[in-house]
PDB file with SEQRES, HELIX, SHEET and CRYST1 records, atoms N, CA, C and O in Angstrom:
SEQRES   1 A   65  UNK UNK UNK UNK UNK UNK UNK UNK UNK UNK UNK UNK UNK          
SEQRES   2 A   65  UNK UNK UNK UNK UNK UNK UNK UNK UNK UNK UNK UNK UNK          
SEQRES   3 A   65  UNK UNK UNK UNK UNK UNK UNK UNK UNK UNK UNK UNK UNK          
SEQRES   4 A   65  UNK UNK UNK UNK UNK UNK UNK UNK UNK UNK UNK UNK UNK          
SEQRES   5 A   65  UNK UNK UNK UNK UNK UNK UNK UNK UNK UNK UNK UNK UNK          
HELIX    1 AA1 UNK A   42  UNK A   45  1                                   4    
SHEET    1 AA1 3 UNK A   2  UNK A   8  0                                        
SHEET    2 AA1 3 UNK A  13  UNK A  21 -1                                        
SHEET    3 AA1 3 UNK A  25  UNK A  28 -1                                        
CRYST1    1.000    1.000    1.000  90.00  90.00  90.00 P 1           1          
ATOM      1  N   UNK A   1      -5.712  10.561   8.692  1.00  0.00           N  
ATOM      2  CA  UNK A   1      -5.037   9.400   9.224  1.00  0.00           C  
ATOM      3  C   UNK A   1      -3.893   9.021   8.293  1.00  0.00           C  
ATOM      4  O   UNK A   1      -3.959   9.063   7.064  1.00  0.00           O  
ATOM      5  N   UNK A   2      -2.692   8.594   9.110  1.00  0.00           N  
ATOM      6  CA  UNK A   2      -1.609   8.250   8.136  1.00  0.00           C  
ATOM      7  C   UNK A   2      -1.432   7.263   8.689  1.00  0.00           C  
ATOM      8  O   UNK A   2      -1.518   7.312   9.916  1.00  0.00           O  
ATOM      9  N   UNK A   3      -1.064   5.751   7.944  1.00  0.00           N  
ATOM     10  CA  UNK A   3      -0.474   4.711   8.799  1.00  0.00           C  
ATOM     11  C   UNK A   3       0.610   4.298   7.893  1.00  0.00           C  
ATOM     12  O   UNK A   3       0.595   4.648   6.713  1.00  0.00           O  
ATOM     13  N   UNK A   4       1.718   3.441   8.472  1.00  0.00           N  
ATOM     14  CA  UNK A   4       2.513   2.884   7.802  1.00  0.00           C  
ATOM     15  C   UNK A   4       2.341   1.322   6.854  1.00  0.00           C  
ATOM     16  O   UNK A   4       1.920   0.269   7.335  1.00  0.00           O  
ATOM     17  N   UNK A   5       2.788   1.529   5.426  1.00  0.00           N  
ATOM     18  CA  UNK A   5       2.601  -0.052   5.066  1.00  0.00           C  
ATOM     19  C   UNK A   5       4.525  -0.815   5.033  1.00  0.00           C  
ATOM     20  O   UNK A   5       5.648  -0.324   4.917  1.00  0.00           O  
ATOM     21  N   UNK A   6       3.874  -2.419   5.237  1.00  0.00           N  
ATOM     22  CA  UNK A   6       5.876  -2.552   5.516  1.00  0.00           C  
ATOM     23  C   UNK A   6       5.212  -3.491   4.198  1.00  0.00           C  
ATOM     24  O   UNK A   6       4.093  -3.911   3.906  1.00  0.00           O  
ATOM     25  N   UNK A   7       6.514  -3.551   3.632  1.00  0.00           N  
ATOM     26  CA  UNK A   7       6.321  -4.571   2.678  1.00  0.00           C  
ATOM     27  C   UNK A   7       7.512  -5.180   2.478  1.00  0.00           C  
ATOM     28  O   UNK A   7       8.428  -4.407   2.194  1.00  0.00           O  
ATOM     29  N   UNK A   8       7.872  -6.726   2.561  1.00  0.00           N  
ATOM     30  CA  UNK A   8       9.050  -7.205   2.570  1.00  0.00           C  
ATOM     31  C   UNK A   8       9.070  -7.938   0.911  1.00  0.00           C  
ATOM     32  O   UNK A   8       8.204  -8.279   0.105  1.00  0.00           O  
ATOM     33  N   UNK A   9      10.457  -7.946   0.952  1.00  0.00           N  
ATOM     34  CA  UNK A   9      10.944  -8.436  -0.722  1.00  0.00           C  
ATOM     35  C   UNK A   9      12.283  -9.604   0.341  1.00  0.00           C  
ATOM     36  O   UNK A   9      12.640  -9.840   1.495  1.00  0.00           O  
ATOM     37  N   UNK A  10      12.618 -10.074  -1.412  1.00  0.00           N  
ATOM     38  CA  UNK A  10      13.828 -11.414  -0.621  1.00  0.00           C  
ATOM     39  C   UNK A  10      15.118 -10.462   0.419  1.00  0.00           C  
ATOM     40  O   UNK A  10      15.690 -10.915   1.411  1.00  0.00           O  
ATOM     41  N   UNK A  11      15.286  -9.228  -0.121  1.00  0.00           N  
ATOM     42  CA  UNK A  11      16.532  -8.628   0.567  1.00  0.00           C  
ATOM     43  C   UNK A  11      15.830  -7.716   1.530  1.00  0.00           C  
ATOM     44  O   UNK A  11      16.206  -8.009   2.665  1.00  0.00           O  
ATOM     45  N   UNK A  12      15.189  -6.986   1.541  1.00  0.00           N  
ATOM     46  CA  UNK A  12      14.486  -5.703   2.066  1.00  0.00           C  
ATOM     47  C   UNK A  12      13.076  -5.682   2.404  1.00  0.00           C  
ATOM     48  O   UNK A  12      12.189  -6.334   1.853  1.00  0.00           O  
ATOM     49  N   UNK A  13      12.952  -4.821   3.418  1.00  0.00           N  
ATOM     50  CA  UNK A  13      11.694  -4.284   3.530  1.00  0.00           C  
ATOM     51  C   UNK A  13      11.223  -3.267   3.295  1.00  0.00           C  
ATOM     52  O   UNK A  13      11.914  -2.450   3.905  1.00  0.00           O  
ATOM     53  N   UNK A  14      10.219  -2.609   2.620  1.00  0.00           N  
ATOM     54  CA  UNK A  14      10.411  -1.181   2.061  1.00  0.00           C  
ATOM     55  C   UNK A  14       8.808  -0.859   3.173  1.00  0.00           C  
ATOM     56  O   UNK A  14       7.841  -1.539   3.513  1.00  0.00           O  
ATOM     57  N   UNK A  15       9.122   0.076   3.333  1.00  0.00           N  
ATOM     58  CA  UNK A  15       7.864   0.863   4.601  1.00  0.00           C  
ATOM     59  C   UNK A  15       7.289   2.229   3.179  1.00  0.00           C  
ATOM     60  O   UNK A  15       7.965   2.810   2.330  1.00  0.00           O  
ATOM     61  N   UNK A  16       6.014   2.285   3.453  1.00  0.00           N  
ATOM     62  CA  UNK A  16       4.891   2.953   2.460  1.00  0.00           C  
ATOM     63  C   UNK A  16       4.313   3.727   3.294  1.00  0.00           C  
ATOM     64  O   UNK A  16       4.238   3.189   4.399  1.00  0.00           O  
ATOM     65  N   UNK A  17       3.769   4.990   3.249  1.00  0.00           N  
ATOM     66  CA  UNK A  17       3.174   5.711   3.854  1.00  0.00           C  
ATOM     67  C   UNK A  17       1.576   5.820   3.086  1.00  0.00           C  
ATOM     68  O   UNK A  17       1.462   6.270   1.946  1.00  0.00           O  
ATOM     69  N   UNK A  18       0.303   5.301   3.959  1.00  0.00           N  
ATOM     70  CA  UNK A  18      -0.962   5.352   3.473  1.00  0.00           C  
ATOM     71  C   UNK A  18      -1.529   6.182   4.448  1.00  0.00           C  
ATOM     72  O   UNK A  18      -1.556   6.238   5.677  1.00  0.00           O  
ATOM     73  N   UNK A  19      -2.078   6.954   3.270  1.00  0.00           N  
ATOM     74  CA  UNK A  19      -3.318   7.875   4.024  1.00  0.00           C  
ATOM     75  C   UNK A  19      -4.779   7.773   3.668  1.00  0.00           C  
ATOM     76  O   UNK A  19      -5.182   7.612   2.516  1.00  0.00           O  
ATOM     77  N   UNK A  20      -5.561   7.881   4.757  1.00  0.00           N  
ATOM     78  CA  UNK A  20      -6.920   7.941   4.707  1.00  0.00           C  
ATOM     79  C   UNK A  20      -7.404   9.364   4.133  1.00  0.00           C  
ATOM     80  O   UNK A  20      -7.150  10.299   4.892  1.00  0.00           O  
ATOM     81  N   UNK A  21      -8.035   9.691   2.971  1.00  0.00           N  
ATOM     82  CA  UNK A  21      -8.268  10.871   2.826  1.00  0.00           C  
ATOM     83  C   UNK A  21     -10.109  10.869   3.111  1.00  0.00           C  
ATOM     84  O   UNK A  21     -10.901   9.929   3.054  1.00  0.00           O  
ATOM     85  N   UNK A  22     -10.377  12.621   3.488  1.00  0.00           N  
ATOM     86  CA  UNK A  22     -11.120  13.030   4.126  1.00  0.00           C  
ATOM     87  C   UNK A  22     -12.842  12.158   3.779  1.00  0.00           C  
ATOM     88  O   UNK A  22     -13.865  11.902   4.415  1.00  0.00           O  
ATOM     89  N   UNK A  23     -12.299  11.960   2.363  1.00  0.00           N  
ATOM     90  CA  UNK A  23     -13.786  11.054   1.792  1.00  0.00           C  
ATOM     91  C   UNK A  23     -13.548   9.712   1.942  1.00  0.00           C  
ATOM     92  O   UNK A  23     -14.342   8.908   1.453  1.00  0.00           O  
ATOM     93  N   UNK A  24     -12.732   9.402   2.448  1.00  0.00           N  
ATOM     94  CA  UNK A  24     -12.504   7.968   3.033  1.00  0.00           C  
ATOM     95  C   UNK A  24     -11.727   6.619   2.380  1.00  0.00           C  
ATOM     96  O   UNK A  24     -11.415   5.477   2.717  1.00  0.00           O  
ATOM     97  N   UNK A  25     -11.641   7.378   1.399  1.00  0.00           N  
ATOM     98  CA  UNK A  25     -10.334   6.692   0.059  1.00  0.00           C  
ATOM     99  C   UNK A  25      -9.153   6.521   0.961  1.00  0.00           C  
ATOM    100  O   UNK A  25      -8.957   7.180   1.982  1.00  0.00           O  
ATOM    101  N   UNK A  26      -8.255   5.415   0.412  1.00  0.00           N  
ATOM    102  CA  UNK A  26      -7.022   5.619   0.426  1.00  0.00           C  
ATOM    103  C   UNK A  26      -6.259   5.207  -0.480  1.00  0.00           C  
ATOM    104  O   UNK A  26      -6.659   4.532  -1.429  1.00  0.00           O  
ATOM    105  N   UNK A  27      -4.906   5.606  -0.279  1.00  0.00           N  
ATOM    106  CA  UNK A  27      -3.648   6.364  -0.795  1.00  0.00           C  
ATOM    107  C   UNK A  27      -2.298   6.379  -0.393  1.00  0.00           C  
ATOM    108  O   UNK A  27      -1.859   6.904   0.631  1.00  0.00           O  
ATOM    109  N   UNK A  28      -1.438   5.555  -1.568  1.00  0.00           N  
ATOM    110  CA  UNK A  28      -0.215   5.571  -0.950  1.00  0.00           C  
ATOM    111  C   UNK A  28       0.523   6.857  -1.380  1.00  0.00           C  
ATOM    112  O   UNK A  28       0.824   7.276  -2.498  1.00  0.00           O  
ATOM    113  N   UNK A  29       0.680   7.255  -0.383  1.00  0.00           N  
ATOM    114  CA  UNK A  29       1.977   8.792  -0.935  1.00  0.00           C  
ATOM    115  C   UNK A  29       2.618   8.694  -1.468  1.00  0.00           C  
ATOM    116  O   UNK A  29       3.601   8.022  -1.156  1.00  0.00           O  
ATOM    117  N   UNK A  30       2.464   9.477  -2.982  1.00  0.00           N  
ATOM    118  CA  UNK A  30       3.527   9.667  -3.773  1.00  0.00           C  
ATOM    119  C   UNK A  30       3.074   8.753  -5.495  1.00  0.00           C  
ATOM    120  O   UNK A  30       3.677   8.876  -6.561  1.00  0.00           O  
ATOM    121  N   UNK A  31       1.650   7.755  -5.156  1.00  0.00           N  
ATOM    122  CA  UNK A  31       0.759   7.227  -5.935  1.00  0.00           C  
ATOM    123  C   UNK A  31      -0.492   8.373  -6.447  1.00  0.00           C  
ATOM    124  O   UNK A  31      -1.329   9.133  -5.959  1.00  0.00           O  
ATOM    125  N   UNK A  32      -0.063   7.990  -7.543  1.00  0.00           N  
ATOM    126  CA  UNK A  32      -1.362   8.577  -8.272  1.00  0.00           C  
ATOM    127  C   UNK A  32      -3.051   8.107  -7.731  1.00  0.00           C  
ATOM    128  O   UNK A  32      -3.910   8.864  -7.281  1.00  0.00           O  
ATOM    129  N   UNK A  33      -3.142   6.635  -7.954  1.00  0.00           N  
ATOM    130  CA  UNK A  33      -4.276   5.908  -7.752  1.00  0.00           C  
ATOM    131  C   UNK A  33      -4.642   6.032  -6.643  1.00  0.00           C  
ATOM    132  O   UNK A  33      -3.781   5.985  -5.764  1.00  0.00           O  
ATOM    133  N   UNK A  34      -6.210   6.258  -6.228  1.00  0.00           N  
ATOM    134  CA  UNK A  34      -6.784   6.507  -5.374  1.00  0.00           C  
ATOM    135  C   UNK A  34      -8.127   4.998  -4.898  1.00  0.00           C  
ATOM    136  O   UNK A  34      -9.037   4.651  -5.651  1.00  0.00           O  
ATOM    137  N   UNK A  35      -7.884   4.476  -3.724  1.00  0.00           N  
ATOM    138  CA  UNK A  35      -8.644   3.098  -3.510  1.00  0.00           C  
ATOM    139  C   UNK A  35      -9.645   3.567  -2.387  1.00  0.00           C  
ATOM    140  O   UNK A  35      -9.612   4.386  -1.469  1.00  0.00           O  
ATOM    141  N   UNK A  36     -10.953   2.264  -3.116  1.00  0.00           N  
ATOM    142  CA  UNK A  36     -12.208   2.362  -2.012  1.00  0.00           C  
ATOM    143  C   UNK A  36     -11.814   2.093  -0.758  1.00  0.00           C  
ATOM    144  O   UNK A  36     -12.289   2.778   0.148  1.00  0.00           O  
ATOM    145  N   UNK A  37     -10.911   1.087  -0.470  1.00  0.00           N  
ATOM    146  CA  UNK A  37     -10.122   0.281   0.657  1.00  0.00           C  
ATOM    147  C   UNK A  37      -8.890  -0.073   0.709  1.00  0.00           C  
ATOM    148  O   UNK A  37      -8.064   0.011  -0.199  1.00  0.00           O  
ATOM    149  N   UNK A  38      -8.737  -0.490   1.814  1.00  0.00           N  
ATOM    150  CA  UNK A  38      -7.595  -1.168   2.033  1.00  0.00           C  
ATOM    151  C   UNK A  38      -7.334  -2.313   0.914  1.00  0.00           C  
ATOM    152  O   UNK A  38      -6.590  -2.305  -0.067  1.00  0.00           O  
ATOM    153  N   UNK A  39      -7.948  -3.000   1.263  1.00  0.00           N  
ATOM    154  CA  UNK A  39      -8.438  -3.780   0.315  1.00  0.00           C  
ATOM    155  C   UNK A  39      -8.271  -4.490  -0.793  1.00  0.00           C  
ATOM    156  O   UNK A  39      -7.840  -5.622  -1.012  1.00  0.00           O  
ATOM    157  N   UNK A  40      -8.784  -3.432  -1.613  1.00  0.00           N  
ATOM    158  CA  UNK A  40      -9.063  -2.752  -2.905  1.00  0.00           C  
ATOM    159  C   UNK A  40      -7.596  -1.973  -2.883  1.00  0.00           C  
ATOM    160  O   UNK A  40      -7.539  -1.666  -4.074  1.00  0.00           O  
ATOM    161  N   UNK A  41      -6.749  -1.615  -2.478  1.00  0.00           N  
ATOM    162  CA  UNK A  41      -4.864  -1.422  -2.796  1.00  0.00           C  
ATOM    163  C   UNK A  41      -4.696  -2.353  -2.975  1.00  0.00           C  
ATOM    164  O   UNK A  41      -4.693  -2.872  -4.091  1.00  0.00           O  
ATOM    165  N   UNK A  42      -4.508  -2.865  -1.979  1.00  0.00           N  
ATOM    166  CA  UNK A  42      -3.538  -4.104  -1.872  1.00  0.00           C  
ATOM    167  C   UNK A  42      -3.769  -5.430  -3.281  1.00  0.00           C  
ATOM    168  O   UNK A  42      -2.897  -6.128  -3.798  1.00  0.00           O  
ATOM    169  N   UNK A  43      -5.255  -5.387  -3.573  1.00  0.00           N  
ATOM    170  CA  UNK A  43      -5.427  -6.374  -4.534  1.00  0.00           C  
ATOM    171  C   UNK A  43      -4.882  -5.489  -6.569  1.00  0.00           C  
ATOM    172  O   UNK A  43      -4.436  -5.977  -7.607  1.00  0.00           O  
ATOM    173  N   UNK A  44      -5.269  -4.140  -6.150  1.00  0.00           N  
ATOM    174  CA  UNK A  44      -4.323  -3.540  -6.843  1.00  0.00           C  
ATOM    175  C   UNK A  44      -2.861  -3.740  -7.543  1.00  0.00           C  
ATOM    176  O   UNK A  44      -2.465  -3.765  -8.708  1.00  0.00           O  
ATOM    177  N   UNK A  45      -2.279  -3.866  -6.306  1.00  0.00           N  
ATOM    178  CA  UNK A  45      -0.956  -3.406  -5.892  1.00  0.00           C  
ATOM    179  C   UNK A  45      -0.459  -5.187  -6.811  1.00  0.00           C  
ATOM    180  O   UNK A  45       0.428  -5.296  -7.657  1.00  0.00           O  
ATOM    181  N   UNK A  46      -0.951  -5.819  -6.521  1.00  0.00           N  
ATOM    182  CA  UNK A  46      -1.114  -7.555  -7.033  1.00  0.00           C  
ATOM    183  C   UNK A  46      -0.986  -7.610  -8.416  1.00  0.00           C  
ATOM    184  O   UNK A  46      -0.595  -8.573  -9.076  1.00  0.00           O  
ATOM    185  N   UNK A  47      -1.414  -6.291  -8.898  1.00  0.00           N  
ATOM    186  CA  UNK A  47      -1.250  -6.528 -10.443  1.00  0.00           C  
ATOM    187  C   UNK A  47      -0.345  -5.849 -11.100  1.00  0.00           C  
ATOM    188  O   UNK A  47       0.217  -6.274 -12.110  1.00  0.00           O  
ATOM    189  N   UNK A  48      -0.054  -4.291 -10.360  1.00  0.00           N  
ATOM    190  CA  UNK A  48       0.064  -3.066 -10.362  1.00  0.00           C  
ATOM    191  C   UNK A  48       1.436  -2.744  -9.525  1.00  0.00           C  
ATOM    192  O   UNK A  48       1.252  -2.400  -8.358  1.00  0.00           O  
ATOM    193  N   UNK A  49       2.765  -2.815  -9.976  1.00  0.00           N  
ATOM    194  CA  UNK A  49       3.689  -2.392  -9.524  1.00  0.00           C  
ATOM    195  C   UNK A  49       3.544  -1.293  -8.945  1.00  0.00           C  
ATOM    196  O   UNK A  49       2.618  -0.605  -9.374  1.00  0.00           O  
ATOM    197  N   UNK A  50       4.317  -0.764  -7.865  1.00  0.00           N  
ATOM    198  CA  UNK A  50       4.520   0.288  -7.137  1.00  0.00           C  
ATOM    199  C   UNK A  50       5.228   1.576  -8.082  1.00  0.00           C  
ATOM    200  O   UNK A  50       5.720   1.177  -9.138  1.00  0.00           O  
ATOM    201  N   UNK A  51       5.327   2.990  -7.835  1.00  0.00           N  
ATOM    202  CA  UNK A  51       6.169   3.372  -8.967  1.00  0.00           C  
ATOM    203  C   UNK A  51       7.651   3.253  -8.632  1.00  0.00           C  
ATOM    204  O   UNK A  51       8.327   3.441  -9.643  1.00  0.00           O  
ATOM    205  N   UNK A  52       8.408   2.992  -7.499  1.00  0.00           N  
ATOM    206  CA  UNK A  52       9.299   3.245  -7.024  1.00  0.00           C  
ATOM    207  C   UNK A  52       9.851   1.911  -6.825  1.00  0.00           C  
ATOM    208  O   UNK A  52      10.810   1.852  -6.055  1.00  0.00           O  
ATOM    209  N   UNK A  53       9.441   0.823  -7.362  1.00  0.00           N  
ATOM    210  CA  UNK A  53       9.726  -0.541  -6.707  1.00  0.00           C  
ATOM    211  C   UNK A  53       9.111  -1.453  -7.640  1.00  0.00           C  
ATOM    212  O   UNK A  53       7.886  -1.418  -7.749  1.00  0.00           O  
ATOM    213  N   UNK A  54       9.848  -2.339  -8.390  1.00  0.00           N  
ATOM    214  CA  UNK A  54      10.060  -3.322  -9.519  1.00  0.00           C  
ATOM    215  C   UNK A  54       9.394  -4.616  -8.935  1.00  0.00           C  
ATOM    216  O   UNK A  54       9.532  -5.795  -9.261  1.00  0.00           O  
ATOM    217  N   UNK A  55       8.776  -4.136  -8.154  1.00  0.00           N  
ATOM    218  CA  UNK A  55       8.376  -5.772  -7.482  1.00  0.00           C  
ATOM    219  C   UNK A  55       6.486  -5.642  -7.450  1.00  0.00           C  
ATOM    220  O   UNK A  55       5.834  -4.689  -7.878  1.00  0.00           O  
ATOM    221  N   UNK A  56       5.987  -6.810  -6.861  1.00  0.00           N  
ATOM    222  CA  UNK A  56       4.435  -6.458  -6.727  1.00  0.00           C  
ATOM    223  C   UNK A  56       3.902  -6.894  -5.143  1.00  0.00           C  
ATOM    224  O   UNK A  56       4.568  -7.706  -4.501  1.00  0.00           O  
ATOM    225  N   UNK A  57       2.892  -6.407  -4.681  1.00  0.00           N  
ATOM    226  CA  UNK A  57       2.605  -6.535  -3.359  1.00  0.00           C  
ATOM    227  C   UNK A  57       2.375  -8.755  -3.521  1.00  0.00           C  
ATOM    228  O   UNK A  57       1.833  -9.239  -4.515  1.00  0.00           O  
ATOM    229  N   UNK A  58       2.764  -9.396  -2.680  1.00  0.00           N  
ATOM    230  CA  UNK A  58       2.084 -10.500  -2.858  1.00  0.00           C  
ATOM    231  C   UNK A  58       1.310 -11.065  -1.731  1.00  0.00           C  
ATOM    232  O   UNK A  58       0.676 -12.118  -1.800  1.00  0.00           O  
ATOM    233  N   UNK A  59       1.424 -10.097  -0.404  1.00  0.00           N  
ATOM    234  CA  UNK A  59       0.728 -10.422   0.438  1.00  0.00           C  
ATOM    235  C   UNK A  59       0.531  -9.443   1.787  1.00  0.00           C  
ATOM    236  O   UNK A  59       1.484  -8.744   2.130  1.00  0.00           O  
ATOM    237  N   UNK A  60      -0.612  -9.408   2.477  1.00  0.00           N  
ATOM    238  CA  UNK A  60      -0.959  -8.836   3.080  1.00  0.00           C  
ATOM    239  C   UNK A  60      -1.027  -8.899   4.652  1.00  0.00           C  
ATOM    240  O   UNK A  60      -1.555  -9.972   4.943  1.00  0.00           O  
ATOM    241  N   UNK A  61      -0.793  -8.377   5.475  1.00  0.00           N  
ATOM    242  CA  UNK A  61      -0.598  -8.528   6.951  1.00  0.00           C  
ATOM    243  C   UNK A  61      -1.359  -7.818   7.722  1.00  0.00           C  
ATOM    244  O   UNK A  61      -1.446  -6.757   7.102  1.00  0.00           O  
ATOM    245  N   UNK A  62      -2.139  -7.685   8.941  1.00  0.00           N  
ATOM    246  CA  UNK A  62      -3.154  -7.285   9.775  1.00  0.00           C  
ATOM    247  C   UNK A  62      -2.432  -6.453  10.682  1.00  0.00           C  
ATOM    248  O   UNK A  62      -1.283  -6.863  10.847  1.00  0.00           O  
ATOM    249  N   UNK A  63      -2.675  -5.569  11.235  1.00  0.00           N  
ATOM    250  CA  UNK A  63      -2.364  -4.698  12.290  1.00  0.00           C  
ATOM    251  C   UNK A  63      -3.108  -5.319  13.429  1.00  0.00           C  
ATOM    252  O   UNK A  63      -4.313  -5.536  13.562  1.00  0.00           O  
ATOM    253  N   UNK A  64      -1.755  -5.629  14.477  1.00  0.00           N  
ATOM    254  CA  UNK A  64      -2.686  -6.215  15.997  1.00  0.00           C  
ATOM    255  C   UNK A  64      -3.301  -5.094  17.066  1.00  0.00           C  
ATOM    256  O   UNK A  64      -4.200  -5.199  17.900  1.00  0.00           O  
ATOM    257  N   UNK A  65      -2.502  -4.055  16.721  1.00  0.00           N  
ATOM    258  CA  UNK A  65      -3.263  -3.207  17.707  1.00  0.00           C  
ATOM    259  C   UNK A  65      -4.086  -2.109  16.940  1.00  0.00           C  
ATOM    260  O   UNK A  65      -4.781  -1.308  17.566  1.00  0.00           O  
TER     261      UNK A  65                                                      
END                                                                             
């Protein structure tokens, strides 16, 4: 499974590619770190700059469909 993450900053939105890997972890492409959950990234990501992006996740959004 691959889904997209969007993540907006004051100018931009930068789109992330996460994958579900086969043991059920996930993973942003192109990240080293490997998470139990969704979750568990995102609260990551809170502390834990991206490598490509000077900023930190500060919030999280639901998929409606």
């Amino acid at each position: 499974m691959v889904s997209w993450a969007y993540i907006t900053a004051e100018t931009r939105c930068r789109h992330y590619m996460i994958d579900q890997l086969k043991n059920g972890k996930f993973i942003i492409i192109g990240e080293p770190k490997v998470h139990r959950s969704l979750h568990d990234m995102i609260l990551y990501h809170r502390k834990v700059k991206i490598s490509n992006w000077d900023h930190l996740l500060t919030l999280s959004c639901g998929q409606t469909s």
